[in-house]
C-alpha positions as CSV (number, residue, x, y, z in Angstrom):
1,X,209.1,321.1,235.9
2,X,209.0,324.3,237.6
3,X,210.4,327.7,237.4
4,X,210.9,330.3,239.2
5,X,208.1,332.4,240.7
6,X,206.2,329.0,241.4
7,X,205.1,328.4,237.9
8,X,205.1,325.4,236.4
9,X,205.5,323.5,233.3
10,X,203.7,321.6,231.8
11,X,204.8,319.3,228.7
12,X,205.1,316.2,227.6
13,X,207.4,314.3,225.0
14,X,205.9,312.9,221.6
15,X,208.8,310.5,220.4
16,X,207.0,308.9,217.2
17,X,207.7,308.0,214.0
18,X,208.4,311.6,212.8
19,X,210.4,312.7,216.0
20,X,212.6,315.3,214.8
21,X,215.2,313.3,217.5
22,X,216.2,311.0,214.2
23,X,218.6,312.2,211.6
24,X,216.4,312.6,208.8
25,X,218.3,309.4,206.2
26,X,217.0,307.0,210.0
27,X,213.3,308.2,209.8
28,X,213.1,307.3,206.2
29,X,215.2,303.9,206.7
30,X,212.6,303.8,210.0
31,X,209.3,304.4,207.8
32,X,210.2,302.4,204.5
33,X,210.9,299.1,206.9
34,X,207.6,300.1,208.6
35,X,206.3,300.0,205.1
36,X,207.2,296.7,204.2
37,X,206.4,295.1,207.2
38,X,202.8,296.8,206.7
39,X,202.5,295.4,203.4
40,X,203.8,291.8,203.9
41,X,200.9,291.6,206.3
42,X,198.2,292.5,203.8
43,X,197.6,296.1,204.5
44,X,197.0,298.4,201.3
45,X,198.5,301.7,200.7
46,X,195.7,303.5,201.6
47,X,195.7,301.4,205.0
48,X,198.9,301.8,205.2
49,X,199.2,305.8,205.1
50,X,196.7,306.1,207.9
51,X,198.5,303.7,210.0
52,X,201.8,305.6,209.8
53,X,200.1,308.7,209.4
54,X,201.7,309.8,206.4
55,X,200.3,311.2,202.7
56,X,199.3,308.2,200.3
57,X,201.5,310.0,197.9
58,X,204.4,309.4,200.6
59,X,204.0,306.0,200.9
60,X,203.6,305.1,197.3
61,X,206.5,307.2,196.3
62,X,208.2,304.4,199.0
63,X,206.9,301.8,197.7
64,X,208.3,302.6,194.3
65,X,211.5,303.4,195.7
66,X,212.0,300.0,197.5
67,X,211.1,298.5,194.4
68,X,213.9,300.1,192.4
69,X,216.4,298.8,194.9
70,X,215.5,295.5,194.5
71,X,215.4,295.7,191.1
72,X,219.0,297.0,190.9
């Protein structure tokens, strides 16, 4: 992209899992699926976390969230 003047910009798009282009309620639907599907292939928490790139304490405070919804 250029401006005016000549100059130009330079940038480039980083759509991933926390893109701030979903409504917050989709990127936690989004991650939590992500979760699952991690887990039903073996992966632990801590493998998990640094897959997705979020905090361990994130993606245990999933897991025990999905758990409550099954269980209710």
């Amino acid at each position: 992209m250029s401006i005016s003047g000549g100059k130009k910009l330079n940038f480039t798009v980083n759509l991933n899992l926390k893109s701030s282009l979903f409504p917050i309620q989709d990127k936690v639907q989004y991650r939590r699926k992500k979760i699952l599907e991690l887990r039903a292939e073996g992966f632990t928490n801590v493998e998990i976390s640094h897959e997705l790139k979020y905090s361990l304490s994130t993606v245990e405070k999933d897991i025990r969230k999905l758990r409550l919804e099954v269980l209710n």
